[in-house]
C-alpha positions as CSV (number, residue, x, y, z in Angstrom):
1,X,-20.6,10.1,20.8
2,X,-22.6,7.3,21.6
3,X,-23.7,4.0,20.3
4,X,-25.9,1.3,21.1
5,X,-26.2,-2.7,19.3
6,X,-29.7,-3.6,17.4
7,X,-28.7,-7.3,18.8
8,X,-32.1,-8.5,16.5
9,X,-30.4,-7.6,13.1
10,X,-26.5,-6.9,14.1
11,X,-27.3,-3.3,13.3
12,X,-25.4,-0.4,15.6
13,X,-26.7,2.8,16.2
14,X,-24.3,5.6,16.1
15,X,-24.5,9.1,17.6
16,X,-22.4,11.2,15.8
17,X,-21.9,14.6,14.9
18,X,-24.5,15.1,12.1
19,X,-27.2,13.3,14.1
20,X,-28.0,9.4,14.6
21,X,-25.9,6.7,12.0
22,X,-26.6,3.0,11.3
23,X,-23.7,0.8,10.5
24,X,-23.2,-3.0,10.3
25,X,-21.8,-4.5,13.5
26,X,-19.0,-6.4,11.9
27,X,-18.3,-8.9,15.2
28,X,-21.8,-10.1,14.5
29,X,-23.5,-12.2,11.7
30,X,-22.0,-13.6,8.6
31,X,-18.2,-13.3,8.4
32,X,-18.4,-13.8,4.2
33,X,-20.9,-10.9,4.4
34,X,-19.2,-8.6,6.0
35,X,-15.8,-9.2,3.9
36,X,-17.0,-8.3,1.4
37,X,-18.7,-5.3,2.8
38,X,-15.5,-4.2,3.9
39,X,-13.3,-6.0,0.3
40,X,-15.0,-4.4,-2.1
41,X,-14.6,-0.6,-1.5
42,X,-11.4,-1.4,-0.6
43,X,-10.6,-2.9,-3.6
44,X,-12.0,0.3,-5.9
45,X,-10.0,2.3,-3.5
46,X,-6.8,0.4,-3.8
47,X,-7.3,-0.2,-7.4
48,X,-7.7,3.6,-7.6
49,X,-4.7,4.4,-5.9
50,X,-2.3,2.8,-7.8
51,X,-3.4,4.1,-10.9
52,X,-1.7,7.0,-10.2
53,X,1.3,5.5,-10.7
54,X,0.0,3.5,-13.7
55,X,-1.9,6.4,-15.3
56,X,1.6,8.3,-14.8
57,X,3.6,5.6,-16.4
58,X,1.5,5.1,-19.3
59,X,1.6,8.7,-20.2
60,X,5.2,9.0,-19.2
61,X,6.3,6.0,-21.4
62,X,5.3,8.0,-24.8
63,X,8.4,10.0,-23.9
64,X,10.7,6.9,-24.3
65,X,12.3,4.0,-22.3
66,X,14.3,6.9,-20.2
67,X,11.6,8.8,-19.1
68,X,9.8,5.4,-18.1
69,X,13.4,4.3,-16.2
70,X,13.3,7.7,-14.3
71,X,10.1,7.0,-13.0
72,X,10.8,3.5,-11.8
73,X,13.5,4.5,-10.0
74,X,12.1,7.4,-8.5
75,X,8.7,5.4,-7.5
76,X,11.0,2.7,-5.9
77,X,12.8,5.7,-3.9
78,X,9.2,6.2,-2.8
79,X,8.5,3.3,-1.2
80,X,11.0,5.5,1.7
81,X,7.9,7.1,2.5
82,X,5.2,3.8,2.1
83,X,7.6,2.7,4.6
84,X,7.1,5.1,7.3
85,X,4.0,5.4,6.2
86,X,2.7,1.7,6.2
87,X,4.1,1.9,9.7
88,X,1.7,4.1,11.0
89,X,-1.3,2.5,9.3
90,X,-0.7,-0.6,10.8
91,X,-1.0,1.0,14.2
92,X,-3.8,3.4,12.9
93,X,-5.9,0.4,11.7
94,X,-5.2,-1.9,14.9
95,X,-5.9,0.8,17.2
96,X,-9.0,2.2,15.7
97,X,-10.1,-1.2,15.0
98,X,-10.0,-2.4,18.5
99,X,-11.6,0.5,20.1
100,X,-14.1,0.1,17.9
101,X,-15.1,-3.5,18.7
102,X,-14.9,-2.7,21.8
103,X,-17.2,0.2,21.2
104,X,-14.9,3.0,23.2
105,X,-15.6,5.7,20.7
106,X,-13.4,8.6,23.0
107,X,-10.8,6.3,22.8
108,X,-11.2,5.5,18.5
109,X,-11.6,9.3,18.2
110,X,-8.2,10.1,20.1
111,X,-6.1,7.4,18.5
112,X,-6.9,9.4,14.9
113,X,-5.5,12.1,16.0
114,X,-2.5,10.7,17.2
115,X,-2.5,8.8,13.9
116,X,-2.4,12.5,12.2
117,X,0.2,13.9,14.3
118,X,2.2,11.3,13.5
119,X,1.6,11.8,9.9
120,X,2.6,15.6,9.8
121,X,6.0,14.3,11.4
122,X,6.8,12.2,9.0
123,X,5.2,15.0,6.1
124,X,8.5,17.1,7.3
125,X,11.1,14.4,7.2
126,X,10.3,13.1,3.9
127,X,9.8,17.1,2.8
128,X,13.4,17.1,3.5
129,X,14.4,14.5,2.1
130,X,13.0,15.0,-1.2
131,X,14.6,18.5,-1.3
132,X,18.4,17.7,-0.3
133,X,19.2,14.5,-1.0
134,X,17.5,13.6,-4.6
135,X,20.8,13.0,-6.8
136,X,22.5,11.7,-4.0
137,X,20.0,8.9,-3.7
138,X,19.6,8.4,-7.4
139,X,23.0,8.2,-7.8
140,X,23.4,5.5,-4.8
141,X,20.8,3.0,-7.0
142,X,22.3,3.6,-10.2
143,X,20.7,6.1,-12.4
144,X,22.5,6.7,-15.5
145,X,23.5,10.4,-16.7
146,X,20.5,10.3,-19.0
147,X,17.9,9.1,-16.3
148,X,19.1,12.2,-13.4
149,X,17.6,15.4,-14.9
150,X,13.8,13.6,-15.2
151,X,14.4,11.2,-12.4
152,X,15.5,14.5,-9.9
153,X,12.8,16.7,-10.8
154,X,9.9,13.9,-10.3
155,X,12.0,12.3,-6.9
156,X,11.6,16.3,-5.8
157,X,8.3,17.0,-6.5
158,X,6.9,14.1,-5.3
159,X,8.4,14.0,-1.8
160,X,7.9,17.7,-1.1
161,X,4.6,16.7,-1.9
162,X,4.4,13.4,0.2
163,X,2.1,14.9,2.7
164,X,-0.8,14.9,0.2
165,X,-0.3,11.1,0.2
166,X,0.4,10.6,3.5
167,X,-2.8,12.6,4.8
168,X,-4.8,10.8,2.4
169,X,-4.0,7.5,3.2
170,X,-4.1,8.1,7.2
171,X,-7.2,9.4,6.4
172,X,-8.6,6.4,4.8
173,X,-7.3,4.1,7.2
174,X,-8.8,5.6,10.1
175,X,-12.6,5.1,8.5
176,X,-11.3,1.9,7.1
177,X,-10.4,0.8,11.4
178,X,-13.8,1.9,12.0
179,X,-15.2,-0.4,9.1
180,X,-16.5,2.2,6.7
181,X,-14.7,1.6,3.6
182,X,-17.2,3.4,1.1
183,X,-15.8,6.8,2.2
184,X,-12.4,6.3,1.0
185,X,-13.5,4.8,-2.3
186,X,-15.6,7.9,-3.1
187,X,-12.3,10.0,-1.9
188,X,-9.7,8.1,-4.0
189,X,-12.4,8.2,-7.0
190,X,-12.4,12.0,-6.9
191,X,-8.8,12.5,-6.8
192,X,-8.0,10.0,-9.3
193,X,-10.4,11.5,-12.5
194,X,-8.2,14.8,-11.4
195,X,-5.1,12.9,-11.6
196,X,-6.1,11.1,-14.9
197,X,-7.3,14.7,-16.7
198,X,-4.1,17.2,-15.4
199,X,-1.3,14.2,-16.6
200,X,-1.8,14.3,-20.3
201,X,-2.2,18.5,-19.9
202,X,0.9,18.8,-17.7
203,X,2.9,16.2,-19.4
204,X,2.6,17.1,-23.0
205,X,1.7,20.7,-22.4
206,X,-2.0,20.7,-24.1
207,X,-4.1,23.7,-24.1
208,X,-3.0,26.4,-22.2
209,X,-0.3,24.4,-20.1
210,X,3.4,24.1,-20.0
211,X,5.1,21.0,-21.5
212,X,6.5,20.0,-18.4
213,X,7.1,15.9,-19.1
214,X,8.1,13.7,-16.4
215,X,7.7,16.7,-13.9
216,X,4.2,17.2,-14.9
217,X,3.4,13.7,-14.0
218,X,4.4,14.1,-10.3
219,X,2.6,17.6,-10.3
220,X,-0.6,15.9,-11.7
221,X,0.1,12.9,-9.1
222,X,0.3,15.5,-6.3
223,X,-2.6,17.7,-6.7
224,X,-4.4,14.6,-7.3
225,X,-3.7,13.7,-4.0
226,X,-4.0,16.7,-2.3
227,X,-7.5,17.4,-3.4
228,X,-8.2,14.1,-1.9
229,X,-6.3,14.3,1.1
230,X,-8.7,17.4,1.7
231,X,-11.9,15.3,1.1
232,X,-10.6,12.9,3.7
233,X,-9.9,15.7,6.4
234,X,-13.0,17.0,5.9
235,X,-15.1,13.9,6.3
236,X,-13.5,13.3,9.7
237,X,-13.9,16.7,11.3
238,X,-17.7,17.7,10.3
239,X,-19.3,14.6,11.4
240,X,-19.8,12.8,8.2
241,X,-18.1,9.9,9.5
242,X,-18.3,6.8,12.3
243,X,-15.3,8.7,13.6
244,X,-15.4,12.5,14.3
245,X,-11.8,14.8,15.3
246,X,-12.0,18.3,16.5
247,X,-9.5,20.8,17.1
248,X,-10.3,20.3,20.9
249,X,-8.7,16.5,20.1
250,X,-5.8,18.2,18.8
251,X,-3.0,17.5,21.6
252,X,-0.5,14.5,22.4
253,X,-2.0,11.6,24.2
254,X,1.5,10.2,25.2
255,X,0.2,6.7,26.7
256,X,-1.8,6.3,23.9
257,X,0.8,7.6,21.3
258,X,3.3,5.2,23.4
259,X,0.8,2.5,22.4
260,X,0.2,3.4,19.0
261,X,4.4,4.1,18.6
262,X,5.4,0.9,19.9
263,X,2.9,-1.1,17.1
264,X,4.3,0.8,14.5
265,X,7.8,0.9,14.6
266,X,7.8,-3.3,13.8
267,X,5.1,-2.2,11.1
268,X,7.7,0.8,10.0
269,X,10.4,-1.8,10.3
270,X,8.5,-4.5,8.4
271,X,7.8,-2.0,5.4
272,X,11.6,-0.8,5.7
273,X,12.6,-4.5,5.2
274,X,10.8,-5.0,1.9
275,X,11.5,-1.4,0.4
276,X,15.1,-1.8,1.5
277,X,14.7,-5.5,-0.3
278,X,13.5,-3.7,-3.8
279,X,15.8,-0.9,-3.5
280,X,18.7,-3.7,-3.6
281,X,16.7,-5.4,-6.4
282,X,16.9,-2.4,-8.5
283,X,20.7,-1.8,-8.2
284,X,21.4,-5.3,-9.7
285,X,18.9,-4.6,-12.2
286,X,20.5,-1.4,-13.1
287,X,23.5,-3.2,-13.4
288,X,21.9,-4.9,-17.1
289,X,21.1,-1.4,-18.6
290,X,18.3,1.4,-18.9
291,X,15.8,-1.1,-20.2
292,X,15.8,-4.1,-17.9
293,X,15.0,-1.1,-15.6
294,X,12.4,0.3,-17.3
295,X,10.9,-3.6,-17.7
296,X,11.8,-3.9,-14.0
297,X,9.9,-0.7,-13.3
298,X,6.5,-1.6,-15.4
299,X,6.9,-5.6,-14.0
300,X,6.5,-3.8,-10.6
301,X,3.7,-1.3,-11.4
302,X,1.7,-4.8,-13.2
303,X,2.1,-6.5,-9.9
304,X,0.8,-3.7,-8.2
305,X,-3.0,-3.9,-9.8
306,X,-2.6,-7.5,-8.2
307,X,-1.3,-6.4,-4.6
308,X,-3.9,-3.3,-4.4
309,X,-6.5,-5.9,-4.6
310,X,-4.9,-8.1,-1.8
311,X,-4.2,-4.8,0.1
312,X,-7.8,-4.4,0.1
313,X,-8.6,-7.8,1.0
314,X,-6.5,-7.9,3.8
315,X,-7.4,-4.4,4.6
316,X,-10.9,-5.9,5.5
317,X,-9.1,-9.2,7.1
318,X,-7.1,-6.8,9.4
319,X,-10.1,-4.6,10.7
320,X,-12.1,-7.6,10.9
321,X,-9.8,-9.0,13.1
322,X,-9.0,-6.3,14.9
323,X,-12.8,-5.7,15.9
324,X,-13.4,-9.4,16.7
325,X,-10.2,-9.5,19.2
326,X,-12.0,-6.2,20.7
327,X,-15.0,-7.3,21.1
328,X,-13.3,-10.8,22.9
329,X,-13.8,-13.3,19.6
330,X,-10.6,-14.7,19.0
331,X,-12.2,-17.7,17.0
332,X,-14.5,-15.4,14.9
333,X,-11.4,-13.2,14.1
334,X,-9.2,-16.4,13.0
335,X,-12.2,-17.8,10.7
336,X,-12.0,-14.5,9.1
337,X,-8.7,-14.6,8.5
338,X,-8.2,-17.8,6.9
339,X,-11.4,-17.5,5.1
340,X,-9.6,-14.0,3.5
341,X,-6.4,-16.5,2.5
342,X,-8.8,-19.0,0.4
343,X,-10.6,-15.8,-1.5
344,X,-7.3,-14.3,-2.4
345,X,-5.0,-17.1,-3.3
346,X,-7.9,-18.7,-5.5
347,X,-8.3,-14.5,-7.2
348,X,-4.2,-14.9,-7.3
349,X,-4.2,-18.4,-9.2
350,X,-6.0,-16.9,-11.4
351,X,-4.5,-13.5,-12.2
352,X,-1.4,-15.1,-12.8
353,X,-2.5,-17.4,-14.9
354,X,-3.6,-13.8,-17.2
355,X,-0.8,-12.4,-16.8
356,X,1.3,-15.0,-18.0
357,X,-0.5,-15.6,-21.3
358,X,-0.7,-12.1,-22.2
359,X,2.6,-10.8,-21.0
360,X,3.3,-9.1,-23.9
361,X,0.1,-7.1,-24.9
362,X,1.0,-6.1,-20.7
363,X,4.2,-4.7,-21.1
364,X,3.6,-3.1,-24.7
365,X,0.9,-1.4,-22.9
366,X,3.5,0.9,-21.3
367,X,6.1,0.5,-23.6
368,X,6.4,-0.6,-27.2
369,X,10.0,-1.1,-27.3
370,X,11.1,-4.5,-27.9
371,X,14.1,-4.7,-25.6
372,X,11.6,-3.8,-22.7
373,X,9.2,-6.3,-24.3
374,X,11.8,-9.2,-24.4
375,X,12.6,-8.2,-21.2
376,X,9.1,-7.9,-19.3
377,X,7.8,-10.5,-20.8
378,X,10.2,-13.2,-18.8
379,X,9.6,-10.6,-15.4
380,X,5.9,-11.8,-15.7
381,X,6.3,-15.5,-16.9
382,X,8.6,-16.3,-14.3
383,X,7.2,-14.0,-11.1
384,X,3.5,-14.9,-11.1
385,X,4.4,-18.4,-10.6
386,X,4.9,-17.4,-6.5
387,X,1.3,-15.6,-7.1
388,X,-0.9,-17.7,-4.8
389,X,1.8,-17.9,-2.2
390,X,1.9,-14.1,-2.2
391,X,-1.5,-14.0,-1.3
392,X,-1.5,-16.2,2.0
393,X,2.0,-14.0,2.6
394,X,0.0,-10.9,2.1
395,X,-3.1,-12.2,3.4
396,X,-1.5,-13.6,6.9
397,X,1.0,-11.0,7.6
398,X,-2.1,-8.1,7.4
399,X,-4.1,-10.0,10.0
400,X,-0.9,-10.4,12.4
401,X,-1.0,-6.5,11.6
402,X,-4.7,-6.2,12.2
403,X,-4.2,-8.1,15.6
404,X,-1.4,-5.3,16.6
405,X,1.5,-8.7,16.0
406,X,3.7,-6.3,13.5
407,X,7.0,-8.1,15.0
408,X,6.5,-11.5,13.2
409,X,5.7,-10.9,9.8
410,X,8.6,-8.7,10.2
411,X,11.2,-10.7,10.6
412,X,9.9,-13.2,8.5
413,X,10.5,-10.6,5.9
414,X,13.9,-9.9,6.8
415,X,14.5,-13.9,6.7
416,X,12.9,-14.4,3.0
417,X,13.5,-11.0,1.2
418,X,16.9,-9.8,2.7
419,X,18.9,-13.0,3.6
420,X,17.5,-14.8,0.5
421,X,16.2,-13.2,-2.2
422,X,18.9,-10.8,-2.3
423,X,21.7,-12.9,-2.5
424,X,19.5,-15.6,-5.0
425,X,19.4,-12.4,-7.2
426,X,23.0,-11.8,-7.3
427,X,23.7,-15.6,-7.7
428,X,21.3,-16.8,-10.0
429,X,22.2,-14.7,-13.3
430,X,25.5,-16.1,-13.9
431,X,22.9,-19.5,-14.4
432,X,19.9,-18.5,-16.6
433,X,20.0,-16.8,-20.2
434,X,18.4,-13.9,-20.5
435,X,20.7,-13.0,-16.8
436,X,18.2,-11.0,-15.8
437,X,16.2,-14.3,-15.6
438,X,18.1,-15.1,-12.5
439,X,17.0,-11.7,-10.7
440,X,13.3,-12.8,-11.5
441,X,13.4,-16.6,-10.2
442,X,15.1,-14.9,-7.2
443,X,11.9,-13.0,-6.2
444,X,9.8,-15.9,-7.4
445,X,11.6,-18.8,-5.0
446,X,11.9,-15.9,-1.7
447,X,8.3,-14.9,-2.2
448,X,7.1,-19.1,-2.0
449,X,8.9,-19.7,0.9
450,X,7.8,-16.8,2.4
451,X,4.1,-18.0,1.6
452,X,4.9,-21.0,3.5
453,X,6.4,-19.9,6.5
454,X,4.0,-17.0,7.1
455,X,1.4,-19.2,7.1
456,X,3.0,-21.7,9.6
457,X,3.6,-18.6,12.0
458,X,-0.2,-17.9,11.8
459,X,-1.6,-21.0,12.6
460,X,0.1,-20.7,16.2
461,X,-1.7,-18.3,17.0
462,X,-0.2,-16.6,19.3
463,X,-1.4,-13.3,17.9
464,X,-4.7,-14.0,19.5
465,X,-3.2,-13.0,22.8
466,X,-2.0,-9.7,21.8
467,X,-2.6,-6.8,23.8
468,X,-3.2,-3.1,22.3
């Protein structure tokens, strides 16, 4: 593969499998522009992505407040593999990213392989886990008798399953390192309309299919996946794509894995800090009954069409900045990053600001219970007051990611989620009526301060000196 730069409109010319490509250089011309080149795919994809789990939880919570509290448990037991997974990502993205500026396509092309390697490792870990420990785990964080039959079979499913998700996603975020964030979107389109039609068919058991309730959910959430994961695989290895893999690629690069390893173990590490954070959050809301769970668990999957967007946003920030450190811009890649914050926290303002007048019609759309309602309805009224300092958190701690810095928004994390908010959460309800209250203005007060203090790292910018 070859390419060459159209300096006179900041147009690149890439030679790739299927013939000759033209792509936007993104370390030239207008840094708004090419955001939202980059944003808005992204945004359709992530948007896209989470509504499996909100097209599963709808569906699901027409079987009842258990069913919907077996799910949230099991999707927070999930985040075991988002963990690993957002790991690799991080160093998939940065990698990709900075070969790519620096237009050293061999190298882009052999760090996505490496990327997928590591992804089938982690496919057969999680595979495990998902098989042998399920009640164990669901145990540990406190499902009731009534929640472990549903809760087991969609924990089991799902995990067997994870490589679907993990292939996908890898797949997405090598074209997303190499700035081409249309693919993915079209991907995550395809397997989301099959996700949508097989959950109502394998749920309730229409037509000619078995009634297989809160299993049929993560069967329909799996083959969803997996038809997209095979779309993504595809696109990579015919040609189709700024980045092109072979069978030929297929061996261990061990300086380059070394490289790749050592940026995502903080990334791991910084993921493992905020699941381990939520798993500890659901335990002490299990401790209040099956519906402050369920509420928890639909709170969570609301504040997830609001993260998805900032994933996407500072999916863009990170590869922007990423390229621009590549091809030697450190200023360029800091303007886009800050520029990103301003965007987000401004869309943030506002989505809370939604959310918190029309927390109930939210909830209900889920579930229709009024104990869940009650219940929901102060999750939302209280949490999105932290909104716009979740997006410059979100915002900032994706471009330290997208400059190969996964260390410091790690342990910033640790600081705010695990030293504070945890104990805030088990402090705080012996203060605030409903008690649950407490565990809410926990997660609001840990996620400000984090805001703040991840912003004050950024501006020292030390990540500009980072070296992939």
């Amino acid at each position: 593969m070859q390419v060459r730069r159209e300096e006179s409109d900041t147009m690149t010319v890439l030679e790739t499998g299927r013939g000759v490509a033209r792509y936007e250089d993104l370390t030239q011309g207008s840094i708004l522009k090419n955001l939202w080149t980059l944003a808005l795919p992204m945004v359709v994809a992530n948007v896209l992505q989470n509504a499996f789990s909100i097209v599963d939880m709808i569906f699901v919570g027409r079987l009842g407040p258990t069913a919907v509290a077996a799910v949230a448990v099991s999707g927070l037991v999930m985040m075991v593999a988002w963990t690993l997974l957002i790991g690799v990502s991080v160093s998939t993205v940065a990698v990709i990213a900075r070969f790519f500026g620096a237009k050293d396509l061999e190298q882009a092309n052999a760090a996505a392989v490496q990327s997928l390697i590591l992804g089938a490792i982690i496919s057969i870990l999680l595979a495990f886990f998902g098989a042998m420990l399920d009640e164990p785990v669901l145990r540990i964080l406190g499902a009731t008798p009534e929640m472990m039959g549903p809760a087991a079979a969609y924990f089991s499913v799902v995990f067997v399953g994870s490589f679907t998700l993990i292939f996908m996603f890898l797949s997405g975020a090598i074209l997303r390192g190499a700035g081409d964030a249309k693919t993915p979107m079209i991907i995550l389109m395809v397997g989301t309309v099959f996700n949508i039609v097989l959950d109502p068919l394998l749920i309730f058991g229409l037509w000619f299919f078995p009634r297989l309730e809160v299993t049929g959910a993560a069967y329909a959430t799996v083959i969803g996946q997996g038809i997209a994961m095979v779309l993504g695989l595809w696109v990579l290895g015919t040609g189709y794509s700024r980045i092109h893999i072979r069978l030929s690629h297929f061996r261990v690069r061990p300086r380059l894995m070394k490289r790749m390893v050592l940026i995502a173990i903080p990334g791991t590490f910084q993921g493992g800090l905020r699941s381990l954070a939520h798993l500890g959050l659901i335990k002490i809301v299990s401790l209040y009954g099956t519906l402050a769970v369920a509420a928890f668990g639909i709170g969570l999957r609301i504040n997830l069409l609001v993260m998805m967007v900032g994933w996407a946003i500072g999916g863009a920030a990170s590869t922007l900045v990423g390229q621009n450190l590549g091809a030697k811009k450190p200023g360029r890649a800091e303007k886009s990053a800050w520029l990103t914050v301003v965007i987000f926290c401004g869309f943030m303002a506002l989505a809370g600001a939604a959310f918190f007048v029309f927390a109930d019609p939210l909830i209900s759309l889920f579930n229709d219970d009024a104990g869940v309602i009650s219940i929901g309805h102060s999750y939302l009224r209280i949490v999105t007051l932290s909104y716009p300092f979740l997006g410059v958190s979100m915002i900032c701690a994706m471009s330290f990611n997208g400059a190969g810095d996964a260390r410091t928004p790690a342990w910033i994390v640790g600081l705010t989620l695990i030293a504070l908010m945890i104990p805030l959460a088990l402090i705080l309800p012996r203060f605030t009526v409903p008690a649950t209250s407490g565990i809410w203005w926990a997660t609001a007060i840990a996620v400000t301060i984090q805001g703040i203090i991840m912003a004050l790292a950024f501006s020292r910018g030390g990540w500009k000196r980072q070296r992939i």
